[in-house]
N, C-alpha and C positions, 0 to 999 in steps of 0.2 A: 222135236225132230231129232234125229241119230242117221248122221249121215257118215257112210261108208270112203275112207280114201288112201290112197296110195301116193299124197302128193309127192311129186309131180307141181308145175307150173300150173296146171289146169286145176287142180284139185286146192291149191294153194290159194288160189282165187276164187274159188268154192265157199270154204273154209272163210276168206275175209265177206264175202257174201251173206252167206248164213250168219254170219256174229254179227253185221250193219245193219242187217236187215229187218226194218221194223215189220212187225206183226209173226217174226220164224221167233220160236223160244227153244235152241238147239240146246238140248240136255246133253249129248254125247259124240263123242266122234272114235269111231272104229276104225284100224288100219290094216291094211293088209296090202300082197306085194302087186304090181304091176307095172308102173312107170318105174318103180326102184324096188329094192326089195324092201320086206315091213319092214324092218329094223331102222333103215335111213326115212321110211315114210314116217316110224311113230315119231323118231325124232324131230322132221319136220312139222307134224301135226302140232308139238309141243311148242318150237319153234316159233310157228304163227300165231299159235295160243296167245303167247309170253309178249312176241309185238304186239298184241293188241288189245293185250292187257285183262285178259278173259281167263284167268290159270283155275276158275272154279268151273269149266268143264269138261266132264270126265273125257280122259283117251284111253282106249283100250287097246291091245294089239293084238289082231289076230291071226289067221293061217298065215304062214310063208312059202307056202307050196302048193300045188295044184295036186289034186287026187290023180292024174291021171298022166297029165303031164310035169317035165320036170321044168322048176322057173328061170328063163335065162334074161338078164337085163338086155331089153333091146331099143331103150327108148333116150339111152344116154347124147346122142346125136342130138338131139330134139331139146331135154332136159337138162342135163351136162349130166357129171357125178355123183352129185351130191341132189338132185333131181330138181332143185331152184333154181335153174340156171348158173352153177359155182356161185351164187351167191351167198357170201358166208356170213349167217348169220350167227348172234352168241351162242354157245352151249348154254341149252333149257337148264332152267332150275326147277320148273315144275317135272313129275314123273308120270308115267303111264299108272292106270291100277292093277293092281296083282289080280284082277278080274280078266278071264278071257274076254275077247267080245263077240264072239255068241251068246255068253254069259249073261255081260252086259245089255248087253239087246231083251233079252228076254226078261230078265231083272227089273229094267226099265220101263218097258212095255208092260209088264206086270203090277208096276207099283201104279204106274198111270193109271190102269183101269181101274184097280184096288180103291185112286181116290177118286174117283168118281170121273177122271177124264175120257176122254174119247178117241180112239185111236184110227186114223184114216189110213 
């Protein structure tokens, strides 16, 4: 599985769901903006990686803007600043890949099928 996020508090719980969760085998995690912008999402994304001791899989980052519209943080009230709640967690030691993720997505989906998996 390659699940898309923005965390965010919701997305952050997401994120610890898919890595616990027996029978998900989440190969990737993409980020992109929404409850914060990417940039503090990919950091988070790393972030929860590193608590939970999971830094072998892949994060990607992807758009930070909307084709149409421009991205304004509106979810800080809810999220705080830092979009965990201001809870500060260490600077990641793991990094994202110099892979887009659309890239990544496609990549992955591609090798999967290549060895023989099945893609739902």
């Amino acid at each position: 599985m390659i699940v898309d996020v923005d965390p965010g508090i919701d997305d952050a719980m997401a994120i610890f769901y898919s890595v616990r969760r027996p029978g998900i085998k989440l190969e990737a995690l993409t980020t992109t903006f929404g409850n914060t912008d990417t940039a503090i999402a990919t950091g988070n994304t790393l972030r929860v990686l590193e608590l939970l001791g999971r830094p072998d899989i892949l994060v990607a980052k992807g758009v930070d803007r909307s084709l149409i519209h421009p991205y304004a943080r509106r979810a800080d009230h809810v999220h705080g600043r830092n979009a965990i709640g201001d809870i500060e967690l260490p600077e990641p030691k793991i990094r994202p890949t110099d892979e887009h993720a659309s890239d990544l997505i496609i990549r992955v989906g591609r090798d999967h099928a290549l060895s023989g998996g099945t893609c739902h």
